[in-house]
C-alpha positions, 0 to 999 in steps of 0.5 A: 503830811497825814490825813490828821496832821493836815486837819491840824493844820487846817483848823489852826487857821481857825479861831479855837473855841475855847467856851465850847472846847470847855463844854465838852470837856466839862460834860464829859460829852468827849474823852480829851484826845477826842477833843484834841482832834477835833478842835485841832488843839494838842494835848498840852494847850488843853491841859495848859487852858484847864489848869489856868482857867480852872476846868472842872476835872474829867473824874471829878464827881459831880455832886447832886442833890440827893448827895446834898440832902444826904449830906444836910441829914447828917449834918442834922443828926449831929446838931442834935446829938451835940444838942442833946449833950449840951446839958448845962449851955443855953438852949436858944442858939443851938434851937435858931441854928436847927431852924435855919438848917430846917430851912435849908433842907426844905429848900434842898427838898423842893429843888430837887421836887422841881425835876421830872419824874420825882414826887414833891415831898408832902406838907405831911412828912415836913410837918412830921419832921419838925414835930420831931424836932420840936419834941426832941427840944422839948425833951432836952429842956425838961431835962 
């Protein structure tokens, strides 16, 4: 028997710690043949445990906030293009639907102000913001 197989052997007499064998994986903090080793698990339990329970993925990415806040931008300049398309279709849906998108970006940008090293956004360029929305709507109403 070698070294390794008699770690094997040894730890499976031991409970497996799944919640922190999922950690690890999930955090990357260990590539999966590493965790195998260490938790005295083979390669095929891991992978069994992650597809029935659902593991994030080692490549998955994660998505931050700023991918959020890009993501919410986009989606912003195409409500108001469709806004600003929509000639003859009432006004007031589309305008309740900037403002709750509105308070969605604020929330995204005051979760991510709340993380060290980064600067809140000033009540200014929020202010600046929605007076460009405001602007725009009115622009499109007089139309």
């Amino acid at each position: 028997m070698t070294k390794d197989a008699a770690v094997v052997a040894v730890a499976r007499t031991d409970p497996v710690n799944w919640p922190l064998i999922r950690q690890e994986y999930e955090g990357r903090l260990f590539q999966p043949a590493m965790i195998c080793k260490r938790h005295g698990i083979t390669p095929f339990q891991l992978r069994y445990r992650r597809q029935s329970e659902g593991w994030l993925s080692c490549r998955a990415r994660i998505v931050t906030k700023a991918d959020l806040v890009a993501r919410m931008l986009k989606v912003f300049d195409k409500q108001i293009r469709k806004l600003e398309a929509a000639v003859n279709e009432p006004i007031d849906k589309q305008a309740n639907v900037l403002a709750t998108m509105t308070k969605t970006l604020d929330k995204l940008i005051e979760m991510g102000a709340a993380e060290r090293n980064l600067e809140p956004p000033t009540r200014k360029d929020m202010a600046d913001l929605r007076d460009k929305l405001a602007k725009r709507i009115d622009q499109f109403k007089q139309r």
